[in-house]
C-alpha positions as CSV (number, residue, x, y, z in Angstrom):
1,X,-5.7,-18.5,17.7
2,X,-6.1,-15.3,19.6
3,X,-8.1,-13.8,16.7
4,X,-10.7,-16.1,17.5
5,X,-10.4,-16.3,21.1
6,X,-13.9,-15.0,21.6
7,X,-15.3,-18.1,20.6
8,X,-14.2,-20.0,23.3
9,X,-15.2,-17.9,26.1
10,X,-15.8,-20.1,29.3
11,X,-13.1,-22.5,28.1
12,X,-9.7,-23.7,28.8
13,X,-7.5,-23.3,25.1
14,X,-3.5,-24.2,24.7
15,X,-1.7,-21.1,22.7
16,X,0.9,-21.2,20.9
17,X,3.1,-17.6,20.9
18,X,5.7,-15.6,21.9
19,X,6.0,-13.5,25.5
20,X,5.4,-9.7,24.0
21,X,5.8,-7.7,26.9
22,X,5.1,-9.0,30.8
23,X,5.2,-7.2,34.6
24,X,4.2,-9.0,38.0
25,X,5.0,-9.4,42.1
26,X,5.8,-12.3,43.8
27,X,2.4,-13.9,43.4
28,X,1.0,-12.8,40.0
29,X,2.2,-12.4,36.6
30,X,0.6,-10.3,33.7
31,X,1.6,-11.8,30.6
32,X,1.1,-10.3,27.3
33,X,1.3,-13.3,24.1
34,X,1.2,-12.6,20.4
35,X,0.2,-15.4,18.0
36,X,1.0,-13.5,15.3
37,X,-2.8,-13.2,14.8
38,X,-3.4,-10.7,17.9
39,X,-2.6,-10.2,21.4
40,X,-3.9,-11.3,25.1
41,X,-2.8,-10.8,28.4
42,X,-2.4,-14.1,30.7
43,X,-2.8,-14.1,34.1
44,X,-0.7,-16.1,36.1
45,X,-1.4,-16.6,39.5
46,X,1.8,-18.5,41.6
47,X,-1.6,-21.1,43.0
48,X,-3.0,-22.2,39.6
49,X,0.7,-23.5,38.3
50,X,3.7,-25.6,39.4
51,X,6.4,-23.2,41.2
52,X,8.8,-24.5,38.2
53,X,6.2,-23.0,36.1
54,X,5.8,-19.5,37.8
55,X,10.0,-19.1,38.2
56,X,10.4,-20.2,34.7
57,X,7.5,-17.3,33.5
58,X,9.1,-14.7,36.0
59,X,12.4,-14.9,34.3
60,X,11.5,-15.3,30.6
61,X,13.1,-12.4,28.4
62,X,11.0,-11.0,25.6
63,X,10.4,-12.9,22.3
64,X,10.8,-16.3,24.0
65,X,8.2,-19.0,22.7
66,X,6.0,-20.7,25.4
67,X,2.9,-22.9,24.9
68,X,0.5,-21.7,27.4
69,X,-2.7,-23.2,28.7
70,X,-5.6,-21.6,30.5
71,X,-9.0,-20.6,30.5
72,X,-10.4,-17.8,28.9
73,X,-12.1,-15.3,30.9
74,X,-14.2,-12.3,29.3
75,X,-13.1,-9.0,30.6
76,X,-14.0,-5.5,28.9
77,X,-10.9,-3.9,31.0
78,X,-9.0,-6.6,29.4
79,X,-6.5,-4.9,27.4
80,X,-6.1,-5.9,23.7
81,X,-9.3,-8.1,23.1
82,X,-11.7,-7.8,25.6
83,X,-11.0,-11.4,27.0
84,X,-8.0,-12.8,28.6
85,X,-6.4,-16.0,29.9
86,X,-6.5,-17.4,33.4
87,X,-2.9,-19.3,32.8
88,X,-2.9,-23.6,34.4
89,X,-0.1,-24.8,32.5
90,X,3.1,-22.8,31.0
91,X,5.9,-24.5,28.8
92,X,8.8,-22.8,27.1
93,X,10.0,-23.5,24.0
94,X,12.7,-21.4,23.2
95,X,14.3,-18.8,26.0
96,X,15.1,-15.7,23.6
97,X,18.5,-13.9,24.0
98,X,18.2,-10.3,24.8
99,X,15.9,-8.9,22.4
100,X,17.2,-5.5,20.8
101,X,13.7,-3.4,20.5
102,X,13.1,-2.5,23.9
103,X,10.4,0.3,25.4
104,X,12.7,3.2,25.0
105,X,12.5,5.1,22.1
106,X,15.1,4.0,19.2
107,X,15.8,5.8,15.6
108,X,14.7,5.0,12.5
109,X,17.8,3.8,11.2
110,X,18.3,1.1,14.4
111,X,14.4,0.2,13.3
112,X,14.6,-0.7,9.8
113,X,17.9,-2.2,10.5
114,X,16.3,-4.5,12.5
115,X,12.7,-4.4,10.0
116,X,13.2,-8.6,10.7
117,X,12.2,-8.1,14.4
118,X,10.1,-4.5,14.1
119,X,7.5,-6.7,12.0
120,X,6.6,-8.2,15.5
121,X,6.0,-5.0,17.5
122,X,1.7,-4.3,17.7
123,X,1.9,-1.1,15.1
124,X,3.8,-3.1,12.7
125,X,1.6,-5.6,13.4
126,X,-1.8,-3.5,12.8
127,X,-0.1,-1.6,9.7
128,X,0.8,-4.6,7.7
129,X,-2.7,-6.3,8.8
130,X,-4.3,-3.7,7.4
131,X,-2.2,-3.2,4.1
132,X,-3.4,-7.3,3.7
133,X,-6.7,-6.3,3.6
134,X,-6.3,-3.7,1.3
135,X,-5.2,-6.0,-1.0
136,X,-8.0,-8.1,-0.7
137,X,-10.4,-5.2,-0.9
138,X,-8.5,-4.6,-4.3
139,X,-8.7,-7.9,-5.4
140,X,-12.0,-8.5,-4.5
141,X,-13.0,-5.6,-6.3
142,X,-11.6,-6.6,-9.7
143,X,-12.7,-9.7,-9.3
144,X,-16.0,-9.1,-8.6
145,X,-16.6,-6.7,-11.6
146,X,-15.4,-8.6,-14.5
147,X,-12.0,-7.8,-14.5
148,X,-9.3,-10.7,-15.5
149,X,-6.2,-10.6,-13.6
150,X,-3.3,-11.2,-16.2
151,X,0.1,-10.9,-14.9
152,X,2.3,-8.5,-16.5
153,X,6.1,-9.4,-16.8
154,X,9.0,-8.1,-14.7
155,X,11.5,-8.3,-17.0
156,X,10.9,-5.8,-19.8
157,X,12.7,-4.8,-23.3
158,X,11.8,-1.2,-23.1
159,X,10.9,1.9,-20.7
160,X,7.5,2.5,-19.9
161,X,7.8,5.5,-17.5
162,X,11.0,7.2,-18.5
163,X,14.6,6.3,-19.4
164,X,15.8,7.4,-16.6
165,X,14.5,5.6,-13.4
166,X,15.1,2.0,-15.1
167,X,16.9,-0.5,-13.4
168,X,19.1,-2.2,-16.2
169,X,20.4,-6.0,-16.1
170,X,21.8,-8.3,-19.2
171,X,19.7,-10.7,-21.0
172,X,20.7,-14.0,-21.9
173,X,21.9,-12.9,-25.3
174,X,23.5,-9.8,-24.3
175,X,20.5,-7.7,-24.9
176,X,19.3,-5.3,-22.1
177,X,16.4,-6.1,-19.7
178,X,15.2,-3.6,-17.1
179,X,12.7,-4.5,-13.9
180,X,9.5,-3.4,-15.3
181,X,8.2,0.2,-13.7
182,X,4.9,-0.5,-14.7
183,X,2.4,-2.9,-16.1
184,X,0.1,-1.2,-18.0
185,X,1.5,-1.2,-21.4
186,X,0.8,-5.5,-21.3
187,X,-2.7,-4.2,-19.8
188,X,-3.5,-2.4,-23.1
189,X,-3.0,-5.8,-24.9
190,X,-5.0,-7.9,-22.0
191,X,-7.8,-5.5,-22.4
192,X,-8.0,-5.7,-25.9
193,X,-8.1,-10.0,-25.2
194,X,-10.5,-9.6,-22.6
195,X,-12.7,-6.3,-22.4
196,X,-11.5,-5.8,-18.9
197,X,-8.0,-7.0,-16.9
198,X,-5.7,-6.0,-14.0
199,X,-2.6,-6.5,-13.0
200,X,-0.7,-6.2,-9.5
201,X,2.6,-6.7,-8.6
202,X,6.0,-5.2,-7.7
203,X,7.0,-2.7,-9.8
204,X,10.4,-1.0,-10.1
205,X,11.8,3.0,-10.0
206,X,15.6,3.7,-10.3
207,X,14.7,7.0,-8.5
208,X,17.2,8.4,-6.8
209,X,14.7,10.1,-4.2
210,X,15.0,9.8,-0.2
211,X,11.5,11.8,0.1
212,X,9.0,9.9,2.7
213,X,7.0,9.0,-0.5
214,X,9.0,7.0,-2.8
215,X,10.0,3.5,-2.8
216,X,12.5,1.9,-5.4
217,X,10.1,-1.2,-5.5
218,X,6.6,-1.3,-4.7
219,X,3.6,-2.9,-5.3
220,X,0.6,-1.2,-7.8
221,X,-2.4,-2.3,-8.9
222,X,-3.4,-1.4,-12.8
223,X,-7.2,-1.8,-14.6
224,X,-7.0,-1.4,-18.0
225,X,-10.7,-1.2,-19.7
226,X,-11.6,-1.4,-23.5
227,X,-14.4,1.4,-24.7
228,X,-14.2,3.7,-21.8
229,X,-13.2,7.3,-21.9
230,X,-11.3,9.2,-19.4
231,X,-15.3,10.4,-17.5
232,X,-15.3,6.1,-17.4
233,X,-11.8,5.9,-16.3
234,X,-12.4,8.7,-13.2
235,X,-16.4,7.1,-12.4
236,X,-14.0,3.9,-12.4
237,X,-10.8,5.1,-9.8
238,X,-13.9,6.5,-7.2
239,X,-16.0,3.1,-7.0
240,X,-12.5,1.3,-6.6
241,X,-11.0,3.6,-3.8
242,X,-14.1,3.8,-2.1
243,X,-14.7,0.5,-1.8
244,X,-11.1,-0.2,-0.9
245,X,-11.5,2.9,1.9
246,X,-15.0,0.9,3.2
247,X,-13.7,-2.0,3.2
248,X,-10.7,-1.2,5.9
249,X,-13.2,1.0,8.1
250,X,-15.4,-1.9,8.4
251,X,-12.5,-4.2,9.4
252,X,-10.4,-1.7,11.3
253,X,-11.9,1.0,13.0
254,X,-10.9,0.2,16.1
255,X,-6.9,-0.9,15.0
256,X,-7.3,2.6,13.6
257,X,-8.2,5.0,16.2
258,X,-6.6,2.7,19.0
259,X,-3.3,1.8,17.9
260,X,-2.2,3.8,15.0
261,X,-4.6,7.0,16.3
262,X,-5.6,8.0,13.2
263,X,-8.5,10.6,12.4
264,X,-10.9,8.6,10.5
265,X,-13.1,11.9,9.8
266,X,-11.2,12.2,6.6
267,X,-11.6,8.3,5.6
268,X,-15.1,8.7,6.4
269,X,-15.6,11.3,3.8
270,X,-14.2,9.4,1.1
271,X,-17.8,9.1,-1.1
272,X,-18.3,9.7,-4.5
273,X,-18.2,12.1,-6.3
274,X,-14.7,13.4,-5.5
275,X,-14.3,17.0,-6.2
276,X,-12.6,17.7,-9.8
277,X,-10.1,20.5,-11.2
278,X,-8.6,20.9,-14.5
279,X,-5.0,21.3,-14.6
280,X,-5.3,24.9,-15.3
281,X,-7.6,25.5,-12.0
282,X,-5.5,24.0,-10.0
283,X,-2.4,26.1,-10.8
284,X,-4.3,29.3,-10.6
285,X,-5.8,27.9,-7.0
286,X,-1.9,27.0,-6.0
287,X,-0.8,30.8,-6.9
288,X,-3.8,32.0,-4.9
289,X,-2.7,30.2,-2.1
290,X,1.1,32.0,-2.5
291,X,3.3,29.2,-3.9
292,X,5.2,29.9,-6.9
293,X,4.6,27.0,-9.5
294,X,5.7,27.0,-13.2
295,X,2.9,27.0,-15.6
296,X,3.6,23.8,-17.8
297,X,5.0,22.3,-15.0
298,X,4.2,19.3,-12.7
299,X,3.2,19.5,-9.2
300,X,5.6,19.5,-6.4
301,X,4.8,17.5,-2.9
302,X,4.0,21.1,-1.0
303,X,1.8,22.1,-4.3
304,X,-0.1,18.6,-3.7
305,X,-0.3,19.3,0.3
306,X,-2.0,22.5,0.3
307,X,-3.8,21.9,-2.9
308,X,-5.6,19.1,-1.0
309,X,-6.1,21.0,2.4
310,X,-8.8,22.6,0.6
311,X,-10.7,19.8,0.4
312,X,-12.1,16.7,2.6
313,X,-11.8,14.0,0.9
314,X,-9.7,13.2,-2.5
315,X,-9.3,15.2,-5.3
316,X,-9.2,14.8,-9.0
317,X,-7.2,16.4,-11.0
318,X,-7.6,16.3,-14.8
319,X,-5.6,17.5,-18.0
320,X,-2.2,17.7,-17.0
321,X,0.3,19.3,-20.0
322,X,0.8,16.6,-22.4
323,X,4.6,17.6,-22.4
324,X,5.1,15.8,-18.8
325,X,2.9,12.8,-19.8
326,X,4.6,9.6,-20.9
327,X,4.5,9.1,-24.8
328,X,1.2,6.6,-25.0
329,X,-1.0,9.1,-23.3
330,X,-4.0,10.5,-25.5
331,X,-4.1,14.4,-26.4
332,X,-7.5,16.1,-26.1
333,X,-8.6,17.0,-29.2
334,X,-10.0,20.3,-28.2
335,X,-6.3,21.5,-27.4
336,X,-4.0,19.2,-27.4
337,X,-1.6,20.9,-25.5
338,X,-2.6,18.6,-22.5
339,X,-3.6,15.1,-21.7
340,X,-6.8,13.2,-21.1
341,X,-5.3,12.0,-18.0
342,X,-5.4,12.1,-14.1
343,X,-4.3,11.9,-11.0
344,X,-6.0,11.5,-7.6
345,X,-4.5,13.1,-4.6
346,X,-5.0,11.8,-1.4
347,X,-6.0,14.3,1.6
348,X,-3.6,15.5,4.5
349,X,-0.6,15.9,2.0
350,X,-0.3,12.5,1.0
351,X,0.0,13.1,-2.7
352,X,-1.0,11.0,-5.8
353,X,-2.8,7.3,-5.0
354,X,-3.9,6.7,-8.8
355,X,-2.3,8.2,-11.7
356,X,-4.7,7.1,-15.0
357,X,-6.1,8.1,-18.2
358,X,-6.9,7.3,-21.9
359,X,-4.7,5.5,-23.8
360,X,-3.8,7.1,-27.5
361,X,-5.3,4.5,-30.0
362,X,-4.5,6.4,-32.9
363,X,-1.4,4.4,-34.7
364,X,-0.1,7.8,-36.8
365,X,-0.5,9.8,-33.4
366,X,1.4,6.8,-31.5
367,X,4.1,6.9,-33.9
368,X,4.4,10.2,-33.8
369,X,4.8,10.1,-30.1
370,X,7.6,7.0,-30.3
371,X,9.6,9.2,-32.6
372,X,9.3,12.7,-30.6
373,X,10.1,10.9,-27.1
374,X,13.3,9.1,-28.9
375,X,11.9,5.6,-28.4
376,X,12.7,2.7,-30.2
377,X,10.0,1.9,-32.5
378,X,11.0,-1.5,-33.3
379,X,11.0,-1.9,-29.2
380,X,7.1,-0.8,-29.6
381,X,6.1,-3.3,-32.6
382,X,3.6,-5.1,-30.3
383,X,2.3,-2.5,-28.9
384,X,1.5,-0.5,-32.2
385,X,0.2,-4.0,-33.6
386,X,-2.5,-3.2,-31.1
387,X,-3.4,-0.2,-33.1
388,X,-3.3,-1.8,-36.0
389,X,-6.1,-4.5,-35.4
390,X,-8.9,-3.6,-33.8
391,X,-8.1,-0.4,-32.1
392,X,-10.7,1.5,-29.9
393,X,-10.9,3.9,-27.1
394,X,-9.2,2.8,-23.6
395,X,-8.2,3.9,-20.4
396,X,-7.0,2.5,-16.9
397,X,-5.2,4.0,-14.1
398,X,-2.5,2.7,-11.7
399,X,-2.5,2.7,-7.6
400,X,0.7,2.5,-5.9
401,X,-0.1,-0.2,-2.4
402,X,1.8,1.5,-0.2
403,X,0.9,5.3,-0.7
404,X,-2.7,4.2,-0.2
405,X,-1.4,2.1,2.9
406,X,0.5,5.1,4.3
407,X,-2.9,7.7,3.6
408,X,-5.2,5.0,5.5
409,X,-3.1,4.6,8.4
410,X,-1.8,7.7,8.3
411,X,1.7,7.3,8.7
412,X,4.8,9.8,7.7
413,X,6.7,7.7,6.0
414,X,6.2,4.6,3.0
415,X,8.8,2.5,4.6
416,X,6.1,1.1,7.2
417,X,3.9,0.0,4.9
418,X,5.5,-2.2,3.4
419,X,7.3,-5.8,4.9
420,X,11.0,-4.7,3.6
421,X,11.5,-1.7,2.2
422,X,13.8,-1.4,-0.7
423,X,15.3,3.0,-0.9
424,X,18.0,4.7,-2.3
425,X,20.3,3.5,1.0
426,X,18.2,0.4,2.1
427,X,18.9,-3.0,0.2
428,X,18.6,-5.2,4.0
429,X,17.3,-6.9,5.8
């Protein structure tokens, strides 16, 4: 594998791959292979192969698949890797037809159309490289801290997030089902199993947005903890993001800065403790910076933007209105007005990564909540039983994958972060 080409320095090696990109002259060939693991140039020379060999290289379009056999040389000009391949043997196995995604520039539409191919090109490569490792970081994270993983369903009874951004589908017996938009409820009744669980998976938003930060299916990660208020739940959402952010600088700095050109100055400052305002603060600080924002109301994309250009690294904000907050979300009991909840905005107008808070465990205030937000309580039974036996404080927090992908890498839009996106006008490839 090319990823591991260093280890065989001095060596000949056989590749398997596909021709990336190539130029040459009637005596040499530069020959740039993915493995799907990296890339390497191969240099072919017309007096180390068979003539057969260099005519058959010369003329290869794009995305054919060769086997290719030479020794690796260590090079620092190399580009790539630092080493390349000084080609003795050269073998086709399968001459591509014109390949669609040339040099020139082509628009997103023609790109996403073609998201089966664009996977193969070195940024799409790096971006969804490095979205893997962010889920391992997650993973590992969880893992290693006590937290149980216990899958959440996708096919749900009830809304979680709002009525209006479920997608609907018939049950079996004619009952309604709807593509779950989130996992936390079934977290409440993991944590209260286990002391500490997680869930992560594809989750699902009927929202009819086209804005560069919303996907109709994505993938989130969501703690849920048992006897841990919302200063627990925040201490909590730091560790994890900053290990997450570590994690991808120590692993790739260099795919960073060199392919993607992304300033890491503001990744670098991602250390604990994050800076914090209360809901109130922030509104004031957003009218002090002239934008008009409704007192009561959420925060808008541009509010989030210049909110966070105040600050160099993420920001907490805490105590939204409890009128805007989904139904199980506690009340502070110092003014219940708003919510012991919040969000973490990611720097460089990238908006909200984790969205969190405490849970209300109070089975009158719960009920309350079910009947004011027009829920079904006989929808909620299993989630009030969990109230009724053994209730106690708790709080988790949810991080949407790709928005934490798209702040890393720093990319405009969520559509390259993840494989194949799924928007308002996008259902292929």
């Amino acid at each position: 594998m090319i990823q591991t080409i260093s280890n065989y320095a001095g060596q000949s090696v056989t590749l398997n791959g596909w021709l990336y990109n190539k130029r040459g002259s009637g005596k040499i060939q530069f020959l740039q292979i993915r493995d799907g693991t990296g890339f390497i140039q191969a240099v072919m020379s017309r007096q180390d192969v068979t003539e057969a060999e260099f005519e058959a290289a010369a003329s290869l379009p794009q995305e054919s698949s060769l086997k290719i056999t030479g020794l690796v040389k260590q090079d620092d000009r190399a580009p790539f890797c630092g080493y390349e391949l000084q080609v003795t043997g050269f073998e086709v196995v399968s001459r591509s037809e014109e390949y669609p995604i040339s040099k020139k520039e082509h628009g997103d539409a023609f790109l996403m159309d073609n998201r089966h191919l664009w996977l193969r090109s070195m940024r799409q490569h790096t971006i969804l490289r490095i979205r893997a490792s962010i889920v391992k970081a997650v993973r590992d994270y969880f893992d290693d801290n006590n937290f149980l993983l216990v899958d959440s369903p996708i096919f749900t009874p009830n809304a979680c997030e709002g009525t209006s951004t479920l997608f609907e589908t018939e049950w079996f017996d004619k009952r309604k089902a709807y593509l779950s938009q989130s996992g936390q409820l079934y977290q409440e009744a993991a944590c209260m199993a286990f002391g500490r669980s997680y869930c992560f998976g594809p989750t699902f938003r009927a929202e009819k947005s086209k804005t560069r930060r919303h996907l109709n299916e994505f993938w989130m990660v969501e703690p849920e903890v048992a006897f841990i208020d919302l200063e627990g739940d925040i201490s909590l959402a730091e560790d994890f993001l900053c290990h997450v952010i570590e994690r991808v600088l120590n692993l790739h700095e260099k795919d960073l800065t060199q392919i993607l050109e992304r300033d890491l100055n503001i990744l670098k400052n991602t250390r604990k403790p994050f800076p914090r305002l209360h809901y109130l603060d922030a509104v004031k600080k957003i009218q002090e910076l002239g934008m008009e924002i409704e007192l009561g109301g959420d925060f808008g994309a541009p509010h989030e933007t210049e909110l966070t250009k105040l600050y160099d690294r993420p920001l907490v904000v805490t105590h939204f209105p409890s009128a805007i907050k989904a139904f199980y979300m506690k009340k502070d009991p110092e003014n219940p007005t708003y919510a012991k909840c919040m969000d973490i905005l990611a720097p460089e107008g990238y908006g909200e990564i984790i969205g969190g808070g405490e849970r209300e465990d109070n089975l009158d205030l719960l009920l309350a909540e079910i009947k004011k937000h027009g829920l079904n309580q006989a929808d909620f039974e299993w989630f009030l039983d969990l109230r009724r036996y053994g209730s106690c404080p708790h709080a988790g927090f949810g991080m949407g994958i790709e928005r934490c992908v798209a702040w890393v890498c720093g990319l405009h839009h969520v559509r390259e972060t993840i494989p194949f996106a799924r928007t308002l006008d996008r259902l292929s490839p």
